[in-house]
RODO-2510 file (C-alpha; in nm, 4 decimals, decimal comma):
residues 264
     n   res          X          Y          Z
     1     x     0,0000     0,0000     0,0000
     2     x     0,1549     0,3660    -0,1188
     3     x     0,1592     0,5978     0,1568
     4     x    -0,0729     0,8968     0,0908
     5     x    -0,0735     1,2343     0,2804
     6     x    -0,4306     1,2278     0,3952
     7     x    -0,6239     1,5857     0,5560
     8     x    -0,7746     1,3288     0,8279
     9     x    -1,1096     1,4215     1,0559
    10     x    -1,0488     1,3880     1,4236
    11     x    -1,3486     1,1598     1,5115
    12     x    -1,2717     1,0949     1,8666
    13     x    -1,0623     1,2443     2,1855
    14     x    -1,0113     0,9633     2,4411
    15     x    -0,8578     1,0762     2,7717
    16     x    -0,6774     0,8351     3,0026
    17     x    -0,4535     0,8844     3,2928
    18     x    -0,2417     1,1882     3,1816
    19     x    -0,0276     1,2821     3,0071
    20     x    -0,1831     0,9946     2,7639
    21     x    -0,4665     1,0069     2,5094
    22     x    -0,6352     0,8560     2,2069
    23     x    -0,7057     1,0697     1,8751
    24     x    -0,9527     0,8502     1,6687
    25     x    -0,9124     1,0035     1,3042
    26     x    -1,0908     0,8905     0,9892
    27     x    -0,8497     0,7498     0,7354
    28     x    -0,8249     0,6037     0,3861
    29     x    -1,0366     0,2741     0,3413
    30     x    -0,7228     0,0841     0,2563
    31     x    -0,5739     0,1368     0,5835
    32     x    -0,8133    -0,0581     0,7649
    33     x    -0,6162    -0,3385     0,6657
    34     x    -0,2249    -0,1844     0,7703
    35     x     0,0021    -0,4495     0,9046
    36     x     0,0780    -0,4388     1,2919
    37     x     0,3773    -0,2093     1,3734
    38     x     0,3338     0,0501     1,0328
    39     x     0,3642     0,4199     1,1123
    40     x     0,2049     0,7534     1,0344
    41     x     0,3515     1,0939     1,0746
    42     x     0,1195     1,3666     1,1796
    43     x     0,1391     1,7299     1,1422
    44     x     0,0882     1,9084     1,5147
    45     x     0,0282     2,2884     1,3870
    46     x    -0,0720     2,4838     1,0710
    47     x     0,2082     2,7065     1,1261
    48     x     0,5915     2,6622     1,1398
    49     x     0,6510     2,5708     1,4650
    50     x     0,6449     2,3100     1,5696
    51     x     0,8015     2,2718     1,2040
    52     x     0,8351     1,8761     1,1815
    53     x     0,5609     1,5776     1,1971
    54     x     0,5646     1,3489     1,4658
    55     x     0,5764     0,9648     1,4441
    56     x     0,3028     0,7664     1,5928
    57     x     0,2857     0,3598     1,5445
    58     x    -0,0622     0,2766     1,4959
    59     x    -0,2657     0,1483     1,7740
    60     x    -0,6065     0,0532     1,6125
    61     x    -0,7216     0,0186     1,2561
    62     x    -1,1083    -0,0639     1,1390
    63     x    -1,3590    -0,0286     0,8860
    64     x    -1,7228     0,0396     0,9236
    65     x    -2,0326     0,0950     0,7127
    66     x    -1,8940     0,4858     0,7492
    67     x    -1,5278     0,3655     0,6108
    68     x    -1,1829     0,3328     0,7967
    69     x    -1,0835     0,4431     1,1267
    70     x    -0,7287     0,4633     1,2989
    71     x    -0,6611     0,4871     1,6492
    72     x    -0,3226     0,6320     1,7791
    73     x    -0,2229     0,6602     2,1352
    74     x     0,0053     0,9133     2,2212
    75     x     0,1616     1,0569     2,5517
    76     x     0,1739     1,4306     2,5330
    77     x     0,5682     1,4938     2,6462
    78     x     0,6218     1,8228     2,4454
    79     x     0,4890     2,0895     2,1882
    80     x     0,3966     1,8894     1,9127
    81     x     0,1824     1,6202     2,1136
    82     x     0,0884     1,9038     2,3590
    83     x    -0,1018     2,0600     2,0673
    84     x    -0,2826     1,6898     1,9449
    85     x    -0,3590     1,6589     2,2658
    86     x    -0,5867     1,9925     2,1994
    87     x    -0,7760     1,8448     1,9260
    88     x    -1,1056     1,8252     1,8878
    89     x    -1,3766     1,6254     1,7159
    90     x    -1,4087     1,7980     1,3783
    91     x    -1,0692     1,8984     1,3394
    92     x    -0,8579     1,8406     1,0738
    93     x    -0,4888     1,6789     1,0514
    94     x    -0,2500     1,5858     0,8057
    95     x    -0,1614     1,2305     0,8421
    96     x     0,0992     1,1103     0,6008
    97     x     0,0916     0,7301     0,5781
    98     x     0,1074     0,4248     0,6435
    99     x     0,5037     0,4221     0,6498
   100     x     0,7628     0,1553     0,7227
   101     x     0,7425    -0,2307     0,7622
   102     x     0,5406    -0,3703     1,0270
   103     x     0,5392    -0,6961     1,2347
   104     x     0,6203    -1,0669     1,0688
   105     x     0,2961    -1,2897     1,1826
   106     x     0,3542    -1,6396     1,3270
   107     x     0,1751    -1,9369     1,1593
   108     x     0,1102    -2,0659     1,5199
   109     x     0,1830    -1,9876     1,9040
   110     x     0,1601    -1,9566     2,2010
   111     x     0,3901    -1,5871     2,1624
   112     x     0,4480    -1,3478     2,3802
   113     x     0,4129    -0,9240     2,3785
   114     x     0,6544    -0,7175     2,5499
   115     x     0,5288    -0,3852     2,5916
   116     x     0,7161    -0,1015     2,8073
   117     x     0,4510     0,2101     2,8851
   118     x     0,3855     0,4251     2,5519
   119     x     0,5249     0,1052     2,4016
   120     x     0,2380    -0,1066     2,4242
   121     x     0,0881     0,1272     2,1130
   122     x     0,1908    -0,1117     1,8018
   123     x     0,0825    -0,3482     2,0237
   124     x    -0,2760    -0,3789     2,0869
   125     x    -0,3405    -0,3896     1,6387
   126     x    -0,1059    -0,6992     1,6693
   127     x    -0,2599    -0,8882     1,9716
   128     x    -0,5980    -0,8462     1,7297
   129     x    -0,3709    -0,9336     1,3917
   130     x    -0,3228    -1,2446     1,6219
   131     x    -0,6706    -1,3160     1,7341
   132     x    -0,7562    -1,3349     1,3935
   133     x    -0,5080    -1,5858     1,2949
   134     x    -0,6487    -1,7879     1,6104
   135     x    -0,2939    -1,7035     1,7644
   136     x    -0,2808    -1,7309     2,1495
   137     x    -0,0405    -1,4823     2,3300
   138     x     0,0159    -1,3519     2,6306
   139     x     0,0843    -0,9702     2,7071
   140     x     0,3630    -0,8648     2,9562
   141     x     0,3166    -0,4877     3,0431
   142     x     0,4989    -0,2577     3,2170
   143     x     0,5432     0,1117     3,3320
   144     x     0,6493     0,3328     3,5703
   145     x     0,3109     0,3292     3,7952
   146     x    -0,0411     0,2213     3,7177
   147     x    -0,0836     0,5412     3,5135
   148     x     0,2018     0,4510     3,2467
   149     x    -0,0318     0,1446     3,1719
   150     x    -0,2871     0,3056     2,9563
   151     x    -0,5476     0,1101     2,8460
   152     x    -0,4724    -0,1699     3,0697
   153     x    -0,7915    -0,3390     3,0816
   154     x    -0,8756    -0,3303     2,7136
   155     x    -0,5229    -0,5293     2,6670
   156     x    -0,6180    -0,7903     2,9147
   157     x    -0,9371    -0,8969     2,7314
   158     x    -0,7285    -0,8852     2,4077
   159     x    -0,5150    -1,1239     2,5969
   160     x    -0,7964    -1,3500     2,7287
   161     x    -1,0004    -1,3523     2,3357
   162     x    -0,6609    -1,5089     2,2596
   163     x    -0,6456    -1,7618     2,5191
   164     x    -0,3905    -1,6295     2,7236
   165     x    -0,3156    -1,3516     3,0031
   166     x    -0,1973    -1,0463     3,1346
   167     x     0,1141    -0,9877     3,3555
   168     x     0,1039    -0,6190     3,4264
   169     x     0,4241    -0,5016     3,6307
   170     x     0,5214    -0,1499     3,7772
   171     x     0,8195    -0,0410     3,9484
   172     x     0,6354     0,1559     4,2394
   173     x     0,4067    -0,1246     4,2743
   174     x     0,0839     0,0621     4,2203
   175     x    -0,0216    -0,2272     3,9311
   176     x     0,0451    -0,5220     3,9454
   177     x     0,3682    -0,7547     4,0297
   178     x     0,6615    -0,4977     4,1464
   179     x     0,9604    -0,4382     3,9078
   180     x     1,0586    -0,4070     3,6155
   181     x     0,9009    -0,6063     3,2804
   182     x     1,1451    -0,8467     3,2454
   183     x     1,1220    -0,9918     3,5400
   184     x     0,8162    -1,2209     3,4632
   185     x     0,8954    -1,1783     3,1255
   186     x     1,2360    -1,4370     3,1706
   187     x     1,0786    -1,6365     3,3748
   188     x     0,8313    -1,7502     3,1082
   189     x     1,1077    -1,7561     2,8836
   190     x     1,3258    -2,0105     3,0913
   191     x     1,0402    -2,2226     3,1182
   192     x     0,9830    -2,2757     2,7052
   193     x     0,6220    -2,1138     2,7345
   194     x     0,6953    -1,9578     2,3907
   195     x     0,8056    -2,0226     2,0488
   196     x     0,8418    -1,6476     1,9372
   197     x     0,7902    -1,2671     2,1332
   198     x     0,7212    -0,9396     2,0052
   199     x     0,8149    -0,6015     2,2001
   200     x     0,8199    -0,2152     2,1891
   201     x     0,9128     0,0115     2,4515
   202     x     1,2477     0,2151     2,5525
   203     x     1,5746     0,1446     2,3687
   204     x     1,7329     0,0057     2,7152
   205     x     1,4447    -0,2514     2,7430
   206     x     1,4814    -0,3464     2,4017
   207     x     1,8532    -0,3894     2,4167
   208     x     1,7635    -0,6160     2,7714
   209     x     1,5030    -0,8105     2,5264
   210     x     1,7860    -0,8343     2,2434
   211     x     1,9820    -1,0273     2,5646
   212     x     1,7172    -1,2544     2,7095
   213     x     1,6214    -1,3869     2,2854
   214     x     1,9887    -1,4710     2,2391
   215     x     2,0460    -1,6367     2,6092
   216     x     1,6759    -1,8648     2,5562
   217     x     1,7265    -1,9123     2,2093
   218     x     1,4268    -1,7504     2,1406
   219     x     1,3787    -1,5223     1,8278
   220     x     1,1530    -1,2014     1,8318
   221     x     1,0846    -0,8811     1,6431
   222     x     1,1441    -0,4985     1,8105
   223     x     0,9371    -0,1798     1,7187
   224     x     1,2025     0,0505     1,7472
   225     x     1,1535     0,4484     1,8909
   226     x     1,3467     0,6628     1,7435
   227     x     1,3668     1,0235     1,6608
   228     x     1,2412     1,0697     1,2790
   229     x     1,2272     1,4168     1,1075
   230     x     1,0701     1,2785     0,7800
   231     x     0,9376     0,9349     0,7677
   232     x     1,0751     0,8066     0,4294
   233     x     1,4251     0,8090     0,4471
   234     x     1,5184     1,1684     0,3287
   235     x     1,6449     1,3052     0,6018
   236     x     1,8525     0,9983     0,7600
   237     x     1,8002     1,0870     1,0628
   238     x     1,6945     0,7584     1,2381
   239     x     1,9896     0,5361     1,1658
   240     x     2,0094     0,2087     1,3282
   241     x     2,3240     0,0265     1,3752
   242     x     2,3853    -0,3209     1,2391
   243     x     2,5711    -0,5911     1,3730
   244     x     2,7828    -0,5908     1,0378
   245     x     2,8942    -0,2442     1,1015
   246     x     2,6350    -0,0609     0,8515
   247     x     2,3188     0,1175     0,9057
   248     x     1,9657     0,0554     0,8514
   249     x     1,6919     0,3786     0,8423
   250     x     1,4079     0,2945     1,0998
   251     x     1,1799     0,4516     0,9042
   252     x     1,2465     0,2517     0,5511
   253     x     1,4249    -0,0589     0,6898
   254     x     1,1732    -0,0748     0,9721
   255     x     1,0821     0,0231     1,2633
   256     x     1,0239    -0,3345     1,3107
   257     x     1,3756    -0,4954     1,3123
   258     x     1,4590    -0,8991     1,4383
   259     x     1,6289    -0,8620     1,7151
   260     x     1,9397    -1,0366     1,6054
   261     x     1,9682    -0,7344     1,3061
   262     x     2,0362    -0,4773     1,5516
   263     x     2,3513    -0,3872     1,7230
   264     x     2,2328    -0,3043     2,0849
***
């Protein structure tokens, strides 16, 4: 699917805990069907600052009698997502997309998801990519405190449709098992629960992930943040380095990368 740059109608404003939210925009009908990890890049203001698009993986995609929908959940941390965080129902934004590759999908499971806070937003199209396929998975979540879990309980019946469960951790305790993600996380892993994983989140978890696939011999698939000034490789901005020494753009190449093609 070519990426188009699409003046999209904010349908919806969903507020959870802050600093996060949900903009529900109309979209394309062909992007009801975007693979699980894709990209858009959305312009925050009409006028030059701020100046660049942000990046936002896609959280939900769906059609309807009325045609597609996308869902993107985004934590307001500065101007840009400050100002979406203002939008309201009616409003237009230009959405260029979708952009990048997106998530390899397993023939069979059980999998798991690895999902650090804001991370868990490629996630939740995936975990219903899977339910589709009749995929079972379970969904290991973590954050800061309860409120860096947005949309905790919708992931949890995602889990269960799929036949499997929610571990929820937080490091001051306030959800779930105290700690960090990867605590529960490697303990599923040294007991051969799965064949596969899947995982977004900071670049320090991710490099931990990269660790624990190589040590369990298990193989898995990163969304990567990085910074990105133009979505399609112009600008070069998002480099990732490879374990050969070279460079791959996030935004091209990925931002979903095998963990074993990234040099952590």
């Amino acid at each position: 699917m070519l990426p188009s740059d699409h003046a999209a109608v904010v349908e919806r404003v969903v507020e959870h805990p802050l600093p996060y939210f949900s903009l529900l925009l109309d979209a394309p009908p062909g992007w009801a069907e975007l693979a699980a990890g894709q990209f858009v890049m959305v312009r925050a203001g009409d006028g030059l600052a701020p100046f660049l698009r942000r990046a936002f993986s896609v959280h939900d995609a769906s059609s309807s009698p009325a045609g597609a929908r996308i869902e993107l959940l985004i934590k307001a941390v500065g101007p840009g997502t400050r100002a979406l965080a203002g939008a309201r129902p009616g409003d237009r934004l230009s959405v260029l997309g979708p952009l990048g590759h997106g998530f390899s999908l397993p023939a069979e499971g059980p999998v798991a998801l690895v999902a650090g806070g804001i991370g868990s937003a490629p996630l939740y199209l995936l975990g219903r990519r899977l339910v589709e396929r009749g995929v079972r998975f379970d969904l290991f979540y973590g954050g800061r405190g309860r409120a860096d879990l947005p949309c905790l309980e919708r992931f949890a019946a995602l889990a269960r449709r799929s036949g499997g469960r929610l571990v929820a951790t937080t490091e001051d305790g306030s959800a779930g098992e105290r700690g960090l993600v990867t605590g529960p996380f490697e303990r599923s892993l040294a007991a051969g629960e799965f064949r596969f994983f899947y995982a977004c989140g900071p670049m320090g978890l991710l490099a931990r992930l990269a660790a624990l696939s190589a040590a369990h011999g298990v193989a898995g698939e990163a969304a990567l943040e990085t910074a990105m000034g133009c979505g399609f490789g112009a600008c070069l901005g998002c480099a990732v380095p490879r374990p050969d020494g070279r460079f791959a753009l996030c935004c091209q190449d990925g931002p979903v990368f095998p963990f074993s093609e990234v040099a952590w």
